[in-house]
TIRO-890242 format. One record per residue (C-alpha): x, y, z; residue in one letter. Coordinates in steps of 0.05 Angstrom, whole numbers, plus 32768, in hexadecimal, padded with zeros to 4 digits. Each point is the difference from the previous one (the first is absolute). Layout:
N
XYZA
...
//
This chain:
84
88DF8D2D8432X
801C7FE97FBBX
7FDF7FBF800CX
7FB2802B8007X
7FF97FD58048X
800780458030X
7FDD80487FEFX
8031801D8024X
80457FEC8026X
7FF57FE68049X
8043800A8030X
7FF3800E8043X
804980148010X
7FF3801B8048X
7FF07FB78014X
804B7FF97FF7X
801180428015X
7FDB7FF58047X
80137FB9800DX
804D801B7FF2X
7FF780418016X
80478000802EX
80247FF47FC3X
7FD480307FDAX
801780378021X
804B7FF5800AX
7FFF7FF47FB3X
7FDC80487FF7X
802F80258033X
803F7FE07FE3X
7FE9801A7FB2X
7FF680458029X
803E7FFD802AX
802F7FE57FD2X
7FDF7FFB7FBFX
80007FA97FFDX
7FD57FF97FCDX
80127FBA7FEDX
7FE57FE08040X
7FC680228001X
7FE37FEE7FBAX
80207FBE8012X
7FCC80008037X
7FCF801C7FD4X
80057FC37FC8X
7FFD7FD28037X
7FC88026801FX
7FD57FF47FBBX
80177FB47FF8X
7FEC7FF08042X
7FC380247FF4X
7FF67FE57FBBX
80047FC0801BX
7FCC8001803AX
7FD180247FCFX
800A7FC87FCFX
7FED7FD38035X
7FC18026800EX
7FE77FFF7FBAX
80107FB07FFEX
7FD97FF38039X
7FCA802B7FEBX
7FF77FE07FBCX
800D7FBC8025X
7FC480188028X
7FCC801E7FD0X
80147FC07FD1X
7FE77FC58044X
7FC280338011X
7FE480027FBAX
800F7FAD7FF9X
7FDA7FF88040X
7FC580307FEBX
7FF87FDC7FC1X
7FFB7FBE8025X
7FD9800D8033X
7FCB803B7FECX
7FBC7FF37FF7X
7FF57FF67FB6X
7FD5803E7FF4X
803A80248010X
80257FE37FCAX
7FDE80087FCAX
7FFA803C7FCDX
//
């Protein structure tokens, strides 16, 4: 955001949440049964670097993407197309 690149933050969290959903859950009851708070916003952090991560990823490969799609376009559309 501070860099202008995203309108608006993109997390998807329940990716992490589903693919770790055991762990989820005993980490929920455990805050609620015994009030462990620690490992669950341990799991939490880790929940947003992993998902940080894979998003990262996404964007990368999207920009990697766009950037070989217009190179190819340029090279290989008709002239007219081109042109102002």
């Amino acid at each position: 955001m501070d860099q202008q690149l995203l309108e608006v933050p993109v997390l998807y969290l329940s990716r992490a949440i589903v693919a770790t959903k055991v762990d989820y859950y005993r980490h929920l009851n455990a805050v609620t049964a015994a009030g462990a708070w620690e490992s669950w916003i341990l799991y939490m952090v880790n929940a947003v670097r992993d998902t940080a991560r894979w998003t990262t990823a996404k964007i990368l490969a999207s920009r990697s993407l766009l950037a070989e799609t217009t190179a190819r376009v340029q090279r290989e559309a008709p002239g007219h197309l081109l042109d102002p």
